[in-house]
C-alpha positions in Angstrom: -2.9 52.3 -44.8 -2.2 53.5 -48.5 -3.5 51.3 -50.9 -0.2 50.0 -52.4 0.7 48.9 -48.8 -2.6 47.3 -48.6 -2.1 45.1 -51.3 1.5 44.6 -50.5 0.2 42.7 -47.1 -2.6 40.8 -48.6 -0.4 39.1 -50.7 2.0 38.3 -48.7 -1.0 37.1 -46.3 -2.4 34.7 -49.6 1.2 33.2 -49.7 3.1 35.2 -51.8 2.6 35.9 -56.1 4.3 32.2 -56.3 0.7 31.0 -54.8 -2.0 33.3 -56.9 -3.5 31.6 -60.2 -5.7 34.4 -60.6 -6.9 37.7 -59.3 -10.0 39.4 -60.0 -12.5 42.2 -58.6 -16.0 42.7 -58.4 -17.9 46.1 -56.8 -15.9 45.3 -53.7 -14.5 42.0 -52.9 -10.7 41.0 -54.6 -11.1 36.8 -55.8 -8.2 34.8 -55.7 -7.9 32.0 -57.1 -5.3 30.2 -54.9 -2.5 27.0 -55.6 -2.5 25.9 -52.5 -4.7 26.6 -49.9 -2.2 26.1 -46.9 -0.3 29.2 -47.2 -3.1 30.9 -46.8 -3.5 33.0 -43.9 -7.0 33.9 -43.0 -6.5 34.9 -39.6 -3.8 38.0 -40.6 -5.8 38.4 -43.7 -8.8 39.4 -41.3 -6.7 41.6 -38.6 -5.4 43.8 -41.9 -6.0 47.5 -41.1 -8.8 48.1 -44.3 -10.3 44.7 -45.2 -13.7 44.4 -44.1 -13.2 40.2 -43.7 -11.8 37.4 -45.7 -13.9 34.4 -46.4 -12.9 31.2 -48.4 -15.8 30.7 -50.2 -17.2 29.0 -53.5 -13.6 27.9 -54.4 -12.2 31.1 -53.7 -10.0 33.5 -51.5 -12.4 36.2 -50.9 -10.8 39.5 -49.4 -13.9 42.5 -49.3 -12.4 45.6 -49.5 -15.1 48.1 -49.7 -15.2 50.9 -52.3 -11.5 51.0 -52.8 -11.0 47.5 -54.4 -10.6 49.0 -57.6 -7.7 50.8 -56.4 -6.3 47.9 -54.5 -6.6 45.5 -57.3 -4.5 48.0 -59.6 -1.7 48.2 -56.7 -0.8 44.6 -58.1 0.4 45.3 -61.0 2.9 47.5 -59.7 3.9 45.0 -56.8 3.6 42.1 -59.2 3.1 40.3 -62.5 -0.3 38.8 -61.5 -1.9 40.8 -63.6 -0.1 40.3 -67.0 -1.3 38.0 -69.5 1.8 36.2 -69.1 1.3 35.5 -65.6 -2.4 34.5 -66.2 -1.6 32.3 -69.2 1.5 30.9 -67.2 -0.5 30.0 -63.8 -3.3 28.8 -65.4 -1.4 25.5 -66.4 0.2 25.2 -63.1 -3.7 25.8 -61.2 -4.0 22.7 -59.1 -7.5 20.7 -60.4 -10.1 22.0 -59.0 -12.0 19.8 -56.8 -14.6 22.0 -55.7 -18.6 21.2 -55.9 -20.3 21.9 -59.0 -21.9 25.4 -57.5 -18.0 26.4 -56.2 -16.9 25.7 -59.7 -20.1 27.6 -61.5 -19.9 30.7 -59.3 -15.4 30.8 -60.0 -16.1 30.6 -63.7 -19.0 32.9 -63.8 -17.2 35.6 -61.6 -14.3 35.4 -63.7 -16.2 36.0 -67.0 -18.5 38.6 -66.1 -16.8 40.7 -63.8 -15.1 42.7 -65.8 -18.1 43.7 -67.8 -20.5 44.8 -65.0 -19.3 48.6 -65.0 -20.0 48.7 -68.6 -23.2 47.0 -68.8 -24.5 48.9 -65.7 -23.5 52.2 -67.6 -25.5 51.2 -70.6 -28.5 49.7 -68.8 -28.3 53.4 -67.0 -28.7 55.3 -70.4 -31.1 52.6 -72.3 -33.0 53.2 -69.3 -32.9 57.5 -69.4 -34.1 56.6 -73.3 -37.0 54.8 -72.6 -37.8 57.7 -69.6 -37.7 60.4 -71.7 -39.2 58.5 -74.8 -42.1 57.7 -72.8 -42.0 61.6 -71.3 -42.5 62.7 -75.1 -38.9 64.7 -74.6 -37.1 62.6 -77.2 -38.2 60.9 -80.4 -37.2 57.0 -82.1 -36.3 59.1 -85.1 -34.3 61.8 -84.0 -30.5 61.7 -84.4 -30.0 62.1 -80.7 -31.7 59.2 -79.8 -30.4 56.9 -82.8 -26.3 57.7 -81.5 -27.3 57.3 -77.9 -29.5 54.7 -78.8 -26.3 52.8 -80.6 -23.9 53.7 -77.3 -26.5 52.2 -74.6 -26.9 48.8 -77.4 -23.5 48.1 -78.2 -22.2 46.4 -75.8 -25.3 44.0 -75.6 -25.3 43.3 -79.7 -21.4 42.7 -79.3 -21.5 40.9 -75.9 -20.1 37.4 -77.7 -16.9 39.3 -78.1 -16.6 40.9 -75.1 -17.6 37.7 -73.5 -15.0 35.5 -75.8 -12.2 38.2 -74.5 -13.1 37.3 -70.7 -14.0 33.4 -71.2 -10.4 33.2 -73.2 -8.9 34.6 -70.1 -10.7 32.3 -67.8 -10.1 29.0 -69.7 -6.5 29.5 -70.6 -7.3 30.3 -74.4 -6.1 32.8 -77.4 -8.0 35.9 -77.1 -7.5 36.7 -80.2 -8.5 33.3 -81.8 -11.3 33.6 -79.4 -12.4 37.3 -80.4 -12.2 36.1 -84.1 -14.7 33.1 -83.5 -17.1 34.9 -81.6 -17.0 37.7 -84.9 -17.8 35.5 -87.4 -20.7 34.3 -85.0 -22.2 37.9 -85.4 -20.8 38.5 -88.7 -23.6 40.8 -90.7 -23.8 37.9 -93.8 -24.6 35.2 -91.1 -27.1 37.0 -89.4 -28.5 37.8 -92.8 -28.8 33.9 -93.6 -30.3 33.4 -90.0 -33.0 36.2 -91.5 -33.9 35.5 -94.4 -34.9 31.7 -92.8 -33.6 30.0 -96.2 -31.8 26.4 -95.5 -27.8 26.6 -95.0 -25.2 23.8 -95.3 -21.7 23.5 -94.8 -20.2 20.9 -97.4 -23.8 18.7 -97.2 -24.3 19.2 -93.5 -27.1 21.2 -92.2 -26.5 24.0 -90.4 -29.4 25.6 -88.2 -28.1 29.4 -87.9 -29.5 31.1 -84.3 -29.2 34.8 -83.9 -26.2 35.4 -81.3 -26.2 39.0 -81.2 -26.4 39.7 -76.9 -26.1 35.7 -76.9 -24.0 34.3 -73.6 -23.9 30.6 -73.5 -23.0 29.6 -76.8 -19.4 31.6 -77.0 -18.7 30.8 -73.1 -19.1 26.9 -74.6 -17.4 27.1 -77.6 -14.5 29.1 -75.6 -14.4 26.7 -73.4 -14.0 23.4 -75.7 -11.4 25.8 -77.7 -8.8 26.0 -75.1 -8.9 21.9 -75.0 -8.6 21.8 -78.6 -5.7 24.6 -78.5 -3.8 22.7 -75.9 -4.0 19.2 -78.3 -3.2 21.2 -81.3 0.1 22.9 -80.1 1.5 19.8 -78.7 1.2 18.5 -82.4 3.7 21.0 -84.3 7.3 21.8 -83.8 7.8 25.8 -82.4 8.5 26.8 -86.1 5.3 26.9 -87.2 3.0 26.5 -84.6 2.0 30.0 -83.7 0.5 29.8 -87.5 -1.0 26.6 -87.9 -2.5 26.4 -84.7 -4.9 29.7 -85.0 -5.5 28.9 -88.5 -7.2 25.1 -87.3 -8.8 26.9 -84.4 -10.5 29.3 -86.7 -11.4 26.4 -89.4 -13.0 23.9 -86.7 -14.6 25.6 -84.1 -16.5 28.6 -86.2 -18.3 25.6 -88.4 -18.7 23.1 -85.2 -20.4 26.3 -83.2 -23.1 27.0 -86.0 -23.7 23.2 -86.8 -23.6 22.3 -83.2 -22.4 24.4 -80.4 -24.8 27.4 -81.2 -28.0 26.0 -81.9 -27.7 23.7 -78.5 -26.9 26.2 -76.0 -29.3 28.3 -77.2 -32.0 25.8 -77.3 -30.7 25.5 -73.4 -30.6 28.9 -72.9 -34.2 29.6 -73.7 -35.3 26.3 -72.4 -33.6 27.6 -69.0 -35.3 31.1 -69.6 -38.6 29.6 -70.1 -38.5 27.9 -66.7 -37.5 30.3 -64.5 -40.0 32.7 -66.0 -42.8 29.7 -65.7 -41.6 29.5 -61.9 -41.9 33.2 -61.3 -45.4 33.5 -62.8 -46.3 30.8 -61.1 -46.9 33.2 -58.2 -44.6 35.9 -58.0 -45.2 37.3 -55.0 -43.9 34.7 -53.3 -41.2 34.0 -56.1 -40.2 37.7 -55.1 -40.6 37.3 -51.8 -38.0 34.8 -51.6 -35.5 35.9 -53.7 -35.8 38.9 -52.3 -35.1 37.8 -49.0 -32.3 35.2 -49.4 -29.8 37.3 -52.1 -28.1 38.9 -49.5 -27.4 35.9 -47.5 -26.4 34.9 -51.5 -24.1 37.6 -51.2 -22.6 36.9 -48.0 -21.7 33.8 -49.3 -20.6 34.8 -52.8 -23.1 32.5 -54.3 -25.4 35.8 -56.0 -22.9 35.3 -59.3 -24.3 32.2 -59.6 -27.8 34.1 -60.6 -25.7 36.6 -62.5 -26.2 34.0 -66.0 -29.4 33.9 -65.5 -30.1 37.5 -65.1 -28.2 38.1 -68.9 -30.1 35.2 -69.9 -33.1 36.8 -69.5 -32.3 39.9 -70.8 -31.0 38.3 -73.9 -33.9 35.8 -74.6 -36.6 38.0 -72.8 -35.5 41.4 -73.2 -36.2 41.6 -69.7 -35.1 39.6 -65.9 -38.0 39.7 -63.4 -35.2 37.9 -61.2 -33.3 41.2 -61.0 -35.6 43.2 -60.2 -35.9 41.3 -56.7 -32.7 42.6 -55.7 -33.4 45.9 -55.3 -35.7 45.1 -52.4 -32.6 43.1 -50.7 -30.3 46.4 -51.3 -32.4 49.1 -49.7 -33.8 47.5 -47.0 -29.9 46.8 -45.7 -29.8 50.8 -46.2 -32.5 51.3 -43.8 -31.2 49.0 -41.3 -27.9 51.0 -41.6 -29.8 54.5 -41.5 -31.3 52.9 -38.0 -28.3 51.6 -36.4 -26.6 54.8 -37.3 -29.2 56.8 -35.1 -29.7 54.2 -32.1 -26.2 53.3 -31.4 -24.5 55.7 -28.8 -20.8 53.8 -30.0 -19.6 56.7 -32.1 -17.1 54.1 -34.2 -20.2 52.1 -35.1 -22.1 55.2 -36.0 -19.3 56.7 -38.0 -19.2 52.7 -39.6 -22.8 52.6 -40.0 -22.8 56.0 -41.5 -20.5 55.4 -44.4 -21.6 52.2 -45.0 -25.2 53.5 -45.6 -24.1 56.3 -47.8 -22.4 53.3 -50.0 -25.0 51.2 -49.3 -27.5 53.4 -51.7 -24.7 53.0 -54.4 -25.5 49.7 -54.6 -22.0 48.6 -52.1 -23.6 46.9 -49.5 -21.0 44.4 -48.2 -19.2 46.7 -45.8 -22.4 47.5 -44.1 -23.4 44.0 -44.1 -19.8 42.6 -42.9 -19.3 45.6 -40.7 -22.2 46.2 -39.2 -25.8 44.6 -39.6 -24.5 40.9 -39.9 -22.0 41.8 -37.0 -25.0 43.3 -35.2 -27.3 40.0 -36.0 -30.9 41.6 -35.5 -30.7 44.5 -38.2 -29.4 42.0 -40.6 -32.3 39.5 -39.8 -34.8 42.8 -39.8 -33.1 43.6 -43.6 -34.2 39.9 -44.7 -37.9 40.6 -43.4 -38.1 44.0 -44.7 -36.6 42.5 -47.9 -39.6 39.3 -48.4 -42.0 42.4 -47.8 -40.3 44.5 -51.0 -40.1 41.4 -52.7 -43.3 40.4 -52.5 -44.6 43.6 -53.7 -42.0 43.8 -56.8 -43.4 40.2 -57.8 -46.9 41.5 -57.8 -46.4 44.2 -60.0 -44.7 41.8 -62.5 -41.5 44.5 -62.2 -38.2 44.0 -64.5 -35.2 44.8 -65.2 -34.0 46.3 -68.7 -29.9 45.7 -68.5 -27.6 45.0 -66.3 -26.0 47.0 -63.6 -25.7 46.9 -59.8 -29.2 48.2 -58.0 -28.6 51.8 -56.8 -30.1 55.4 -56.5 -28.1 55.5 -60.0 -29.2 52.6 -61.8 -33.5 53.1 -61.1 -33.5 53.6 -64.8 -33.1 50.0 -65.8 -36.2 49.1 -64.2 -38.0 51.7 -66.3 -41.4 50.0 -68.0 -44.1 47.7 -66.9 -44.1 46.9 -63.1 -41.8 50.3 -62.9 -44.0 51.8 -60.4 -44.4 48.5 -58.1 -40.0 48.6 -58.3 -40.2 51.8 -56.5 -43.0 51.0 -54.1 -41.1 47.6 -53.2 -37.9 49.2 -52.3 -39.3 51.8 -50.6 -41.3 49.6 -48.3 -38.3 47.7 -48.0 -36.2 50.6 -46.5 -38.6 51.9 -44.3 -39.4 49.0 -43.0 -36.2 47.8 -42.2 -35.2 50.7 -40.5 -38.6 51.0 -38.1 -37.7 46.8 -37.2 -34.5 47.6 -36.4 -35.4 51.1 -34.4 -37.7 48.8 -32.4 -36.1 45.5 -32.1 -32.9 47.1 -31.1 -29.4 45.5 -30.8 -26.6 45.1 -28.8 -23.5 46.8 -29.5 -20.3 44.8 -29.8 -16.8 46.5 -30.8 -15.2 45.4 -33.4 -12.4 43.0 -33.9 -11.3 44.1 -37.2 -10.2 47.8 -36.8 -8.1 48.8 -34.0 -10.3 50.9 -31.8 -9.5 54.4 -30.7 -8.0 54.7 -27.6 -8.8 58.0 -25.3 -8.1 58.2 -21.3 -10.9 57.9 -19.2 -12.5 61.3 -18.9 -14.9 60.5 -16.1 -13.0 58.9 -13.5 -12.3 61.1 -10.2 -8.9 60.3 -8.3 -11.3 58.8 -5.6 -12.7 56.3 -8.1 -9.6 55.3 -9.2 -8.9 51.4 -9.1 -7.1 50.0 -5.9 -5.6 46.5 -5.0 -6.9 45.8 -1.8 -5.7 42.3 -0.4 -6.5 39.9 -3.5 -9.4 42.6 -4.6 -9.6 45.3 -6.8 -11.5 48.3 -5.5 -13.1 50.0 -8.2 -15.8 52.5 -7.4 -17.6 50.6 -4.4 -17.1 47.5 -6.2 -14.9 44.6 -5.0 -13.3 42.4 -7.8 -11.3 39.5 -8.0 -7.8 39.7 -9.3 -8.0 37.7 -12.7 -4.5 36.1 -12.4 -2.0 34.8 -10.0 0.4 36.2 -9.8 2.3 39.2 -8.2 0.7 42.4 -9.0 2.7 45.6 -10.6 1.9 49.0 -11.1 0.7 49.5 -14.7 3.0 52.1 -15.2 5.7 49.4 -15.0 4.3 47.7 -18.2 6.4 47.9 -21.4 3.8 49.2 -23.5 3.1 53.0 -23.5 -0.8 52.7 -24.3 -1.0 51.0 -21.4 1.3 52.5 -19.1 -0.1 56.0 -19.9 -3.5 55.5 -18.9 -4.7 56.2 -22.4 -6.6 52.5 -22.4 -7.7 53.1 -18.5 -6.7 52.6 -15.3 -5.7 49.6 -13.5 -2.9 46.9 -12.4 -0.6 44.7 -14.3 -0.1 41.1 -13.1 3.0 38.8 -14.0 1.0 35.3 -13.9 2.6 32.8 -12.0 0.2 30.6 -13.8 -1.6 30.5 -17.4 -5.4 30.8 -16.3 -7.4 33.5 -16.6 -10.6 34.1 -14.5 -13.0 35.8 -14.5 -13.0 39.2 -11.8 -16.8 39.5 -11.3 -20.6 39.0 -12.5 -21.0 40.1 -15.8 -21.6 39.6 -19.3 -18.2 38.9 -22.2 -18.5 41.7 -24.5 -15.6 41.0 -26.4 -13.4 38.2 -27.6 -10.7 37.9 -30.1 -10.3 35.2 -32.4 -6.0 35.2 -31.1 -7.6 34.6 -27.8 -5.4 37.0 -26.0 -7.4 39.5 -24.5 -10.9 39.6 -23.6 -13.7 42.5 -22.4 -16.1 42.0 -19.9 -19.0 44.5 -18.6 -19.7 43.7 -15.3 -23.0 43.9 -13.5 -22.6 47.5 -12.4 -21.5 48.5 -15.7 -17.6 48.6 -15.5 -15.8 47.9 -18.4 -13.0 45.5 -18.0 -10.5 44.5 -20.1 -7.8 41.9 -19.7 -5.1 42.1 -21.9 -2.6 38.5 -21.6 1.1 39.8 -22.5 2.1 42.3 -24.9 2.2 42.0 -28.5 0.8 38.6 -27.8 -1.6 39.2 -30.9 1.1 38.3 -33.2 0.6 34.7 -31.8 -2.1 34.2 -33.8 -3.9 32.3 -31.3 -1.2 30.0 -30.9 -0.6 28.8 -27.1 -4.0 30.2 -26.0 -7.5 29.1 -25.6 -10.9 31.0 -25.0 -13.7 28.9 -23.0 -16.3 31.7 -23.5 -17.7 33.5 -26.3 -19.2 36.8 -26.9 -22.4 37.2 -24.8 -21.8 34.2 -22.3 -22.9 35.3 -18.5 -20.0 34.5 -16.3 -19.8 34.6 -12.7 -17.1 35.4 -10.5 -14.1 33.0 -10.6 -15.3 31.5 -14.0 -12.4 30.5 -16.1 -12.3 32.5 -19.4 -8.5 32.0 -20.9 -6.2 29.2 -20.2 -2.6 29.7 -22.2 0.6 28.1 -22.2 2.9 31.1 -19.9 6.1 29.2 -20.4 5.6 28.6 -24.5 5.0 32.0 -24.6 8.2 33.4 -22.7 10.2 30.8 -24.9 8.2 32.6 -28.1 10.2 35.4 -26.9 7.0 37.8 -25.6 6.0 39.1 -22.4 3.2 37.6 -20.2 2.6 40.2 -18.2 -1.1 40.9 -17.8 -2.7 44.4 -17.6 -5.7 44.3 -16.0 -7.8 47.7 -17.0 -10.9 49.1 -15.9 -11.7 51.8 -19.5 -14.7 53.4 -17.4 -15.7 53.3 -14.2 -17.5 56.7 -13.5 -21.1 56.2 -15.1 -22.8 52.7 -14.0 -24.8 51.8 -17.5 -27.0 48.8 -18.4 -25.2 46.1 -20.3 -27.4 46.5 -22.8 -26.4 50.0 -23.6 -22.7 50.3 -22.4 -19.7 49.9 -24.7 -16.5 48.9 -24.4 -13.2 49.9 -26.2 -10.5 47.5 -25.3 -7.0 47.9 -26.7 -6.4 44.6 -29.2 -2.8 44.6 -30.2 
């Protein structure tokens, strides 16, 4: 599926443009902020061919895309007008309150802010850090013209962050941008920053004024951006049309710039470096277990979409400190999901979670982890659980060594540089130990493979069945190999041939029988183990003791049902036994729905006898 297509069908899973309020992307997730919640559809949201999952999460629509969001997000500008600053300004009004917890609301605002900086900040954090490297190497000089211009391009963007940060927060809260860029300006401007140096006493008509340097300051603009857009709304309801695009910046500019130095300013950033101080008091405290543990929980952070929550703190740090010890605890976290993804590439003998595990561990060192996490070690459970050990045991060793981060940026192969200086060597050490041993845990812990629900799996015709092998109906059995099943259904049995869906009536899925129930309960055939469910509770796999792989597949097309009309009464991993009930759904809703009930019942493999453990199955889903 092309990308435009892609996000063509997610928004008309999300409930249409009429229902977005706001749209914005991180390294691979798409966040929308949604007006109401019931016209959302998760479930199609999750069955779309090239999203990884959708979550609601910390006030948000959540769709992870992978590495293409960036292209996806695009795509809606062309499809739409949610990315116009009309439609932003338009739908922020009509955004229902937002009745979210205090961390739902934190993380919305914080992702909205600082998303749109991280590729910038991540590409200066790179260079400051090259700088230092090749300072430090003797290769490049603090007086040398080289270093001055590069050192200017890797600084900028922290020395100017209040504007870039009063373009983003204006955005978010629904202000002017360009009243907002103008305020945060006159917060850097050179003369004030002069006055803050030269530590003589200001005033502003008899009131005191205690300047703070704001350069690479981020609380004090997000506040005063923030209390802007409430005084912007009052304001404009005060003046006739005529003269209020005038007036209205003018008093914007004339309040808020004296309030923020008088007030504003120096109180965020007494709170900012009160904040600083603690977390910093916390971590020396004893950082190895400080590391340990953030180490260990940010991707389970990150699976929730709670990690921006830390992202303030991180550029807290870096603009009180100079440095984040926080940040450097991630890169543990990221490379120890790579070596559990390098392992579960090499054990598994399921070549679709190979390929999957393959790609998402080449991404994985790029600092994208959430496919491989989604799509495979989470999915997997014990790889993701080995990750979060291996993880501690990085940590650990990063908080010993006192390690930090210089800048911003996503933790990567590419980005090593902004951990360059003290602790530099204990970074390295950490993630390395993380990696390797994540991927020894998971090489000897194992796992159980499980096909996946989100991608439509290849389907191929049984290569290793002989025409002797070949299923029979024998009296109410099923003769498969020299093992005697129960037919699933009642109901009179037809060749599958007969059923009005080529993939099955080719023989591509497997071989088999087709039942027209005469009743709407499905049981189960024989001993065996439920490898697969689907959340539409249509089909289901089973591996039975002797290692066939079964799959039973109620009606055709029934997946556009939604789940509507069916229920499952196992789960993925339950041991059934013959004559169990697994499905019960309503047969005559479903005729009435206008779809088929009849019931192929498919045996994908027959041939080779494997241990549950190791088998596979590759059911058809739709």
């Amino acid at each position: 599926m092309n990308t435009k297509e892609l996000a063509s069908n997610i928004l008309q899973e999300v409930g249409g443009e009429s229902n977005v309020a706001s749209l914005v992307h991180c390294a691979t997730r798409l966040r929308f902020k949604i007006l109401d919640i019931n016209k959302v559809n998760m479930n199609a949201l999750n069955e779309l061919d090239g999203v990884i999952t959708a979550i609601n999460s910390a006030g948000q629509i959540q769709v992870v895309i992978g590495n293409r969001v960036s292209d996806v997000y695009m795509e809606f500008g062309s499809i739409s007008s949610i990315l116009s600053e009309n439609k932003k300004s338009n739908t922020h009004n009509d955004a229902p309150e937002d009745k979210g917890n205090i961390l739902e609301n934190l993380v919305d605002v914080v992702s909205s802010i600082f998303t749109p900086l991280l590729g910038a900040m991540a590409a200066s954090g790179v260079l400051k850090g090259v700088l230092s490297i090749l300072t430090a190497l003797g290769l490049l000089s603090h007086t040398q013209n080289e270093y001055v211009i590069l050192s200017a391009a890797s600084d900028s963007i922290f020395y100017f962050l209040p504007i870039l940060l009063a373009i983003t927060s204006s955005r978010k809260f629904g202000a002017n941008t360009f009243v907002s860029v103008s305020i945060a300006g006159a917060m850097i401007y050179p003369t004030i920053q002069a006055l803050y140096e030269s530590g003589q006493d200001v005033a502003f008509f008899g009131i005191p004024v205690i300047l703070m340097k704001y350069t690479g300051s981020v609380l004090p603009i997000i506040l005063c951006i923030w209390v802007t857009s409430y005084l912007e709304k009052k304001l404009k309801d005060l003046f006739h049309d005529s003269i209020r695009n005038i007036v209205t910046p003018f008093l914007l500019v004339t309040i808020m710039v004296p309030l923020t130095l008088m007030c504003i300013g120096p109180v965020s950033v007494t709170v900012s470096t009160a904040v600083a101080e603690v977390f910093v008091g916390i971590y020396k405290f004893n950082p190895i277990i400080a590391g340990a543990l953030f180490a260990a929980f940010w991707q389970i952070f990150v699976i929730f979409g709670v990690h921006w929550g830390f992202v303030t703190l991180f550029i807290n740090d870096l603009s009180i400190l100079g440095r984040s010890y926080l940040k450097a605890a991630t890169g543990p976290a990221v490379f120890s999901q790579s070596g559990a993804l390098l392992a579960v590439m090499i054990r598994t003998k399921d070549e679709k979670m190979k390929a999957l595990a393959g790609a998402a561990f080449i991404t994985s060192l790029f600092g994208i982890t959430e496919p491989g996490v989604y799509g495979v070690t989470l999915k997997l459970k014990k790889p993701f659980i080995c990750a979060v050990i291996a993880a501690g045991c990085g940590g650990a060793i990063v908080g010993y060594a006192q390690s930090s981060a210089i800048s911003m940026g996503m933790t990567s192969l590419l980005t090593i540089p902004i951990f360059y200086g003290p602790g530099f060597t204990g970074f390295i050490l950490g993630c390395l130990i993380a990696f390797v041993v994540s991927f020894i845990l998971t090489l000897i812990v194992g796992f159980q493979n499980t096909a996946t629900t989100k991608e439509q799996p290849e389907v191929s015709a049984p290569t290793n069945l002989t025409q002797n092998e070949l299923p029979k109906v024998v009296g109410d059995k099923l003769l498969v190999a020299d093992e005697m099943m129960s037919l699933p259904i009642k109901g009179e049995v037809i060749a599958l041939e007969s059923v009005d869906d080529k993939v099955f009536s080719s023989g591509a899925v497997g071989d088999g029988i087709a039942i027209i129930p005469a009743e709407g309960l499905v049981y189960a055939p024989t001993n065996g183990i439920i490898a697969h469910t689907y959340d539409s509770g249509h089909a289901i796999g089973l591996l039975s003791d002797t290692g066939a792989e079964i799959l039973i597949h109620v009606g055709i097309d029934t997946i556009q049902l939604q789940g509507k009309y069916f229920t499952m009464h196992v789960k993925e991993g339950d041991r059934v036994v013959e004559g169990q009930l697994l499905i019960e759904f309503d047969k005559d809703s479903i005729i009435s729905a206008g779809y088929q009930v009849v019931t192929p019942f498919v045996i994908t493999n027959v041939a080779t006898i494997q241990e549950p453990e190791t088998s596979t199955l590759t059911p058809h889903a739709s």
